[in-house]
C-alpha positions as CSV (number, residue, x, y, z in Angstrom):
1,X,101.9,-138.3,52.3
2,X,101.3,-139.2,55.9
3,X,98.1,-140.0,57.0
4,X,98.1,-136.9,59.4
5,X,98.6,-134.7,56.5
6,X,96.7,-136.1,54.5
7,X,93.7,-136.0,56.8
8,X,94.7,-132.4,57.8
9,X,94.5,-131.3,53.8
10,X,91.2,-132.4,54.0
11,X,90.3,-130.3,56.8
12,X,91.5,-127.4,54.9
13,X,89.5,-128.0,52.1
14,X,86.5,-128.4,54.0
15,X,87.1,-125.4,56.0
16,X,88.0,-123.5,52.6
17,X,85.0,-124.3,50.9
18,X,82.5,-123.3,53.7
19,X,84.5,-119.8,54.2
20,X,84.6,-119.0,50.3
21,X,81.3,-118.1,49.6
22,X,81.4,-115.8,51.9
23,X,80.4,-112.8,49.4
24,X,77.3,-114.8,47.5
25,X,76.5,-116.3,51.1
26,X,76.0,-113.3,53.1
27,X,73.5,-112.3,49.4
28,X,71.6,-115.2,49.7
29,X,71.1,-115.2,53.4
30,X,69.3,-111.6,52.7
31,X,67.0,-112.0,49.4
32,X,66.7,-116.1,49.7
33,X,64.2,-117.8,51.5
34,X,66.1,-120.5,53.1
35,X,62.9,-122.8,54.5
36,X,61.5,-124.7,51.7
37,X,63.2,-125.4,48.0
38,X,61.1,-125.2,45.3
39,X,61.3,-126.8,42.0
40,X,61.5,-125.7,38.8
41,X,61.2,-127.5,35.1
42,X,62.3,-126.7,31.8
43,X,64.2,-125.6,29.0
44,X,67.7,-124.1,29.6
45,X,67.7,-120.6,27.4
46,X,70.9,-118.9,28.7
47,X,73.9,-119.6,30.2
48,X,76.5,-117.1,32.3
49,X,79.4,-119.6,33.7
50,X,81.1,-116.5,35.1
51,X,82.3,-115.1,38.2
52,X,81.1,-112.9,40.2
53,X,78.2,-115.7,40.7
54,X,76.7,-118.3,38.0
55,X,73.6,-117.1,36.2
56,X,71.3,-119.0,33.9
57,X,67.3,-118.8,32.7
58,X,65.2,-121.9,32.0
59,X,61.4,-121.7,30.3
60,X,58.5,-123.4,31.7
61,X,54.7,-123.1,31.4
62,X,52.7,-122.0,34.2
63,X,49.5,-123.4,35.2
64,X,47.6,-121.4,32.2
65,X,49.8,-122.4,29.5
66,X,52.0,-119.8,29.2
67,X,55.7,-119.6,28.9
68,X,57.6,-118.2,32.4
69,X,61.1,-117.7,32.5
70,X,62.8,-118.0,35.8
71,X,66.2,-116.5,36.4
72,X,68.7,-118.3,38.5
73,X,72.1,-117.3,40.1
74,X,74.3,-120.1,42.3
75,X,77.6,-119.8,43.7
76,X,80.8,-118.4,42.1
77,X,83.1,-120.1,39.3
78,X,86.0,-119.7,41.6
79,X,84.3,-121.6,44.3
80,X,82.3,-124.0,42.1
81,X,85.9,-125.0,40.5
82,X,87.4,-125.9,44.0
83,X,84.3,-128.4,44.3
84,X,84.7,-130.1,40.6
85,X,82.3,-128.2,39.4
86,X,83.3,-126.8,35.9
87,X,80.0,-126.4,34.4
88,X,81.5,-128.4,30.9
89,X,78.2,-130.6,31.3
90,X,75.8,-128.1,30.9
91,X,74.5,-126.5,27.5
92,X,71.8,-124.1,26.4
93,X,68.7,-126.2,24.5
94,X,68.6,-129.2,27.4
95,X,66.0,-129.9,29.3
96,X,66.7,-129.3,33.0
97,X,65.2,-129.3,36.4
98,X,66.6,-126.9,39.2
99,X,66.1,-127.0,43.0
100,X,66.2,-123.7,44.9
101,X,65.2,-120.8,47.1
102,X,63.3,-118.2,46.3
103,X,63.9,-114.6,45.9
104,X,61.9,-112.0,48.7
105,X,62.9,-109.0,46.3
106,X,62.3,-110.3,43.0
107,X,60.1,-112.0,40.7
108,X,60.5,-115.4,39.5
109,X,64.2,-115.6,40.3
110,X,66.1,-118.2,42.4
111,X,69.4,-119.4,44.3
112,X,69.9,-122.6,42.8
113,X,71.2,-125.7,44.7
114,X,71.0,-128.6,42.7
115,X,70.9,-128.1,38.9
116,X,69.7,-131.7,37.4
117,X,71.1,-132.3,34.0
118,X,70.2,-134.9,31.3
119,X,71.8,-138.2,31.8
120,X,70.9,-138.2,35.8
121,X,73.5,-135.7,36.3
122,X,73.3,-134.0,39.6
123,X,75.5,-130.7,40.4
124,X,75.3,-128.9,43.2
125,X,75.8,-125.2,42.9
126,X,74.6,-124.0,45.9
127,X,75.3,-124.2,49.4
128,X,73.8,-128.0,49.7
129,X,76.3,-130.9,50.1
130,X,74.0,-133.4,50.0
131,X,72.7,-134.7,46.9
132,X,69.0,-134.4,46.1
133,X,68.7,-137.3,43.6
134,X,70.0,-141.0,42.8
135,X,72.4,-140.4,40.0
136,X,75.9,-138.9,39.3
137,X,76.7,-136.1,41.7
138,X,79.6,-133.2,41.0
139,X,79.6,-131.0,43.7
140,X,80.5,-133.3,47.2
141,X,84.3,-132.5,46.9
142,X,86.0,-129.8,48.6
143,X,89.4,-127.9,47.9
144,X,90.2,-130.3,44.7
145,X,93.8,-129.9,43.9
146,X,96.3,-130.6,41.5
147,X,98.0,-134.0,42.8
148,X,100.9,-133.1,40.8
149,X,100.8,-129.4,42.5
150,X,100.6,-131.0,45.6
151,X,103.9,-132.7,45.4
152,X,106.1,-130.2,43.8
153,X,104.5,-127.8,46.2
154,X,107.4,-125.7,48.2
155,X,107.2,-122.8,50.8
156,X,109.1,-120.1,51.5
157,X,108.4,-118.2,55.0
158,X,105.6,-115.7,53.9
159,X,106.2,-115.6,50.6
160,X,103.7,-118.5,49.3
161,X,99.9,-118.9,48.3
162,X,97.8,-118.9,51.5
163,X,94.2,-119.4,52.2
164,X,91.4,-118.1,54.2
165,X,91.3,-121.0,57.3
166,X,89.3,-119.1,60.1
167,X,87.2,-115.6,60.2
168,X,84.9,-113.5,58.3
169,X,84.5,-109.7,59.7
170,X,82.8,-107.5,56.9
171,X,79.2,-108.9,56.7
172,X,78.0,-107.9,60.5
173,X,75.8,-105.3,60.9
174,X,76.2,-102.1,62.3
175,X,75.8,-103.5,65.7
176,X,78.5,-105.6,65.9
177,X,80.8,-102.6,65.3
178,X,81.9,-99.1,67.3
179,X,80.5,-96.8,65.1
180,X,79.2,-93.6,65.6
181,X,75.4,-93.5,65.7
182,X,75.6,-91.1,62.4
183,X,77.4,-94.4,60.6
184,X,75.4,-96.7,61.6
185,X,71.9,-94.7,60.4
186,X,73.5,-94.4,57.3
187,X,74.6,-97.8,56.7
188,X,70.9,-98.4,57.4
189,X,69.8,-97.5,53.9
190,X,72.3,-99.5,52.0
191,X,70.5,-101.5,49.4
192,X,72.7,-104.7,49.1
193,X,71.2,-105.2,45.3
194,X,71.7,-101.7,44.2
195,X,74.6,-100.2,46.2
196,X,76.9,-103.1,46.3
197,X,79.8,-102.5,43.9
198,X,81.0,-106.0,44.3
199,X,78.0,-107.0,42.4
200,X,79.0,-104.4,39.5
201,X,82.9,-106.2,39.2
202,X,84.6,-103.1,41.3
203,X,87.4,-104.4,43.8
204,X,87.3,-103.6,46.9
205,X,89.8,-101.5,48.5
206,X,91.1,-101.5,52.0
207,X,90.0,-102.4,54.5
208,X,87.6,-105.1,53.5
209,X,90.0,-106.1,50.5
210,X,91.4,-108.2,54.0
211,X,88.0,-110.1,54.3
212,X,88.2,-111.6,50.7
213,X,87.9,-115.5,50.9
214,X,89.6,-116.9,48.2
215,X,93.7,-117.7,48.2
216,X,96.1,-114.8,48.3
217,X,99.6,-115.0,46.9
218,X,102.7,-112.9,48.8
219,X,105.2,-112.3,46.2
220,X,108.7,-110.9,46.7
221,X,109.6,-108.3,44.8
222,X,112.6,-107.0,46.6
223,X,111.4,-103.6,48.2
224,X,107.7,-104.0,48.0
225,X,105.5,-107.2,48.6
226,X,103.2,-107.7,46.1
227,X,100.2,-108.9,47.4
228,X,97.8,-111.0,45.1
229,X,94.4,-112.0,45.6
230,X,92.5,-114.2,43.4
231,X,89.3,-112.7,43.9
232,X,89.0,-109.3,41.6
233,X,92.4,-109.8,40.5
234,X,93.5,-107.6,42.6
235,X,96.8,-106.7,44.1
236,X,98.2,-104.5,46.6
237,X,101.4,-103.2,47.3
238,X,103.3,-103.3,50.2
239,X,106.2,-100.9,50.1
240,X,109.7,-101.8,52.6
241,X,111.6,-98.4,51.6
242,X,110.6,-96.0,53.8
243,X,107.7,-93.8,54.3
244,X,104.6,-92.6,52.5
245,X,106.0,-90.3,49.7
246,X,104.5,-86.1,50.0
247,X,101.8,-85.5,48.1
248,X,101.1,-89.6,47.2
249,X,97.1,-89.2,46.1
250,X,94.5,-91.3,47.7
251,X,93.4,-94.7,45.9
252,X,90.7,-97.6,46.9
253,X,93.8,-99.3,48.0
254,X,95.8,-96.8,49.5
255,X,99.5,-97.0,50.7
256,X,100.9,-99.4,52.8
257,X,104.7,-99.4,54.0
258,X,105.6,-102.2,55.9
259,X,108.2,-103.3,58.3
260,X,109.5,-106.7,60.1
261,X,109.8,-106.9,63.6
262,X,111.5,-110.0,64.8
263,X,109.7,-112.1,62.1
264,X,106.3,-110.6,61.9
265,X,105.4,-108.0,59.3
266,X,103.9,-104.7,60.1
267,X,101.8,-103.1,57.5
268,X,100.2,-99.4,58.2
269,X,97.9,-98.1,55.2
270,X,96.7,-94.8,54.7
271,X,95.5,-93.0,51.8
272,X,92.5,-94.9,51.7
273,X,89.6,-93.3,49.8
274,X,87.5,-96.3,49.3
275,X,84.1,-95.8,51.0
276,X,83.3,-98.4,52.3
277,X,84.4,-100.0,55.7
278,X,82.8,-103.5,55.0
279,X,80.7,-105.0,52.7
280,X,77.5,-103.6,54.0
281,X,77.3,-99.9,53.2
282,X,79.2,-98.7,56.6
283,X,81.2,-95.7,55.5
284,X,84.7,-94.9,56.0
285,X,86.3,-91.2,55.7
286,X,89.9,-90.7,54.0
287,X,91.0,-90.3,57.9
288,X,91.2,-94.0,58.0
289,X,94.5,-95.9,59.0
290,X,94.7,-99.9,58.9
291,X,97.2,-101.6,60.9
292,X,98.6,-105.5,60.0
293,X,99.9,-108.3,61.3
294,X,101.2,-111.3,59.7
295,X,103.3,-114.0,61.3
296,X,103.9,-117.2,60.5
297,X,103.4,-120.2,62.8
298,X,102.9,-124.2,63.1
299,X,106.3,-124.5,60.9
300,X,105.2,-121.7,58.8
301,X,102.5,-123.4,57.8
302,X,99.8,-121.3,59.4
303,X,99.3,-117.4,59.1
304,X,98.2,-115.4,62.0
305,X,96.5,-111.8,61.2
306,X,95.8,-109.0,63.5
307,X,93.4,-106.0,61.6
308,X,93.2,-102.6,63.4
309,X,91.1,-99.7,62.0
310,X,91.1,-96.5,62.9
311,X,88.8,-94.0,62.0
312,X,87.4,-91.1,63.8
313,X,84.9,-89.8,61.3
314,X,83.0,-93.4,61.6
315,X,84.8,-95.4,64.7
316,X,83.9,-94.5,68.2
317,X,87.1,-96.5,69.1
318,X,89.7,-99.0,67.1
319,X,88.3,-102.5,65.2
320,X,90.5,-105.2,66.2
321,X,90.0,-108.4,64.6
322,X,92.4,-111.4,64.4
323,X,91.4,-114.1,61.4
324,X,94.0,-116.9,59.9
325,X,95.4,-118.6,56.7
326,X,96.6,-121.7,55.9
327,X,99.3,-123.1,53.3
328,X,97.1,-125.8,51.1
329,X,100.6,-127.2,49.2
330,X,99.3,-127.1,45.6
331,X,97.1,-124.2,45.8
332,X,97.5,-121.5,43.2
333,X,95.6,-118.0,42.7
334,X,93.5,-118.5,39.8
335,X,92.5,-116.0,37.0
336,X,89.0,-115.0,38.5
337,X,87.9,-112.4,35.7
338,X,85.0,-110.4,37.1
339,X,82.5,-109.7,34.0
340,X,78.8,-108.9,33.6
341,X,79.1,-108.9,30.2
342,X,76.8,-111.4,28.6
C-alpha cells in the first residue's frame, strides 16, 4: 500500500470514529455533565455488551457503610468494536474502577470513559482518547480493519460498503431548521429519555434513517437497490421500475423509485409515515417527500449526497443538506442486533 493511502485510511478511521457516536453522543451531551469525571470503585454485578449502548452496574459502599449500586452506560458495540474494544476482558465478580460523568436526570448513574480492569487493564469506552492510567490501554485505535479485507477489497461504482466521512443533520434543534412555529413548540416537549424510540431498538424510517453513522452497503439487485445499513439492520429499497404502485400503504420507510441521470442516482420517497423528521422529536406529516443524490467522485472512491425535504405540514420551505461517504477497502456492515433484553 502506498504511503498516501495508507495515511489517507487513517484519516478515514479517525474521521469514522468521531462521526459514529453520533446517536449516544448527542445523549450524553444532554443528561452528562461533561466538566469534571468522577470516580467510582467496586464490584462488577451485571454486564450488557450490547448495542444500542454498553450498560453495566458495579457495588460500592458509601460513606455510611452501605452498599450503592451505580449504573453505567458507554458507547455502542458497533463503535467500541471499530476501536478494539470487544469487551472479552471484562467479567461479572471483578473488582473494577470506572471513570465518568454524571447523570443531571438520574440518580447514581454514569457515562463511562475509562473502565479499569484487573491486571492494569485500561479500556476506554467513552468519548476519551487519552488514557487515564499507566497500564495496557484498548481503546486508542480507530476504524480497525481486517488486513486481509483490506487487500481483497474490490469496488464497483456505487454498489460497495461506504461510510459516513463528513456531516451529521438530525440532532440540531428546532432552530436550526424552517419549521413552522407549531413544530417547533411541539418538538419543545420531547423527552429524549422517554420519547426516543431509538433508545427502545425501533429503526428509524426516512428521513433521518439518512443521518445514521455507521457503514451502509448498496447492493444490486437488478430492478431495486437494496440499501443496507448496519445500524438497526435495516434496509431500504430503492425501486428502478417505474413509479409508485396505486394504493402502495405508507411504512416508516416509505417508497423510493430511483432513476440515474448521467451517473448520479435520483431517489424520491414518499409514503413516509414515520413521525419523526430527526432525532429530536420534530414531527413530520405523511405529506413528506425526500429527494437524493448520490454520485460518485475522487475515482469513485468518495460519495457525494444531496437531502431535500419537503413538507408543508412542518417545513416553512425545503431542507437541503449535502453530507459524504467514503470507501474504507475492507469495511463490511456488521450484524448490529438492537436488544434490551437482559
Amino acid at each position: 500500500m502506498k504511503l498516501i493511502e495508507a495515511i489517507g485510511y487513517l484519516l478515514a478511521g479517525a474521521l469514522f470514529a468521531a462521526l459514529s457516536g453520533a446517536a449516544v453522543a448527542h445523549h450524553a451531551s444532554v443528561e452528562y455533565d461533561r466538566s469534571m469525571l468522577h470516580e467510582i470503585e467496586g464490584e462488577l454485578i451485571s454486564l450488557r455488551w450490547r448495542n444500542p449502548h454498553i450498560a453495566f452496574e458495579v457495588a460500592t459502599m458509601n460513606e455510611d457503610g452501605n452498599e450503592v449500586v451505580w449504573d453505567f452506560e458507554a458507547l455502542a458495540v458497533s463503535w467500541l468494536n471499530r476501536r478494539g474494544v470487544t469487551g472479552e476482558q471484562v467479567r461479572v465478580g471483578d473488582r473494577v474502577r470506572v471513570a465518568g460523568f454524571t447523570s443531571s436526570r438520574r440518580e447514581q448513574h454514569m457515562h463511562a470513559e475509562h473502565l479499569f480492569l484487573p491486571g492494569d487493564i485500561e479500556l476506554l469506552v467513552g468519548f476519551s482518547r487519552e488514557a487515564r492510567g499507566s497500564g495496557t490501554v484498548i481503546g486508542l485505535e480507530s476504524g480497525v480493519l481486517d488486513p486481509a479485507r483490506v487487500a481483497a477489497a474490490e469496488g464497483d461504482g456505487i454498489f460497495r460498503v461506504w461510510s459516513r466521512d463528513v456531516g451529521t443533520w438530525y440532532f440540531q434543534p428546532p432552530g436550526e431548521y424552517p419549521v413552522t412555529a407549531e413544530a417547533a413548540a411541539a418538538a419543545s416537549d420531547w423527552n429524549d429519555l422517554e420519547d426516543n424510540p431509538i433508545l427502545r431498538c425501533e429503526p428509524p424510517g426516512m428521513p433521518p434513517l439518512m443521518g445514521n453513522p455507521y457503514p451502509m452497503e448498496f447492493v444490486d439487485r437488478g430492478n431495486v437497490i437494496e440499501l443496507r445499513f448496519e445500524e438497526f439492520d435495516a434496509v431500504r429499497e430503492i425501486h428502478l421500475d417505474g413509479d409508485v404502485p396505486a394504493g402502495h400503504p405508507a411504512s416508516p420507510m416509505g417508497y423510493s423509485t430511483g432513476r440515474w441521470e448521467e451517473g448520479v442516482l435520483v431517489v424520491t420517497t414518499t409514503r413516509i409515515n414515520w413521525p419523526y423528521f430527526n432525532r429530536l422529536g420534530i414531527r413530520q406529516t405523511e405529506s413528506v417527500e425526500v429527494r437524493e443524490r448520490f454520485q460518485l467522485a475522487d475515482g469513485d472512491e468518495t460519495l457525494h449526497y444531496e437531502l431535500t425535504v419537503t413538507d408543508p405540514g412542518t417545513l416553512t420551505e425545503p431542507y437541503v443538506w449535502n453530507g459524504r461517504w467514503i470507501w474504507r477497502p475492507g469495511e463490511v456492515v456488521n450484524r448490529y442486533d438492537c436488544t434490551l433484553e437482559e
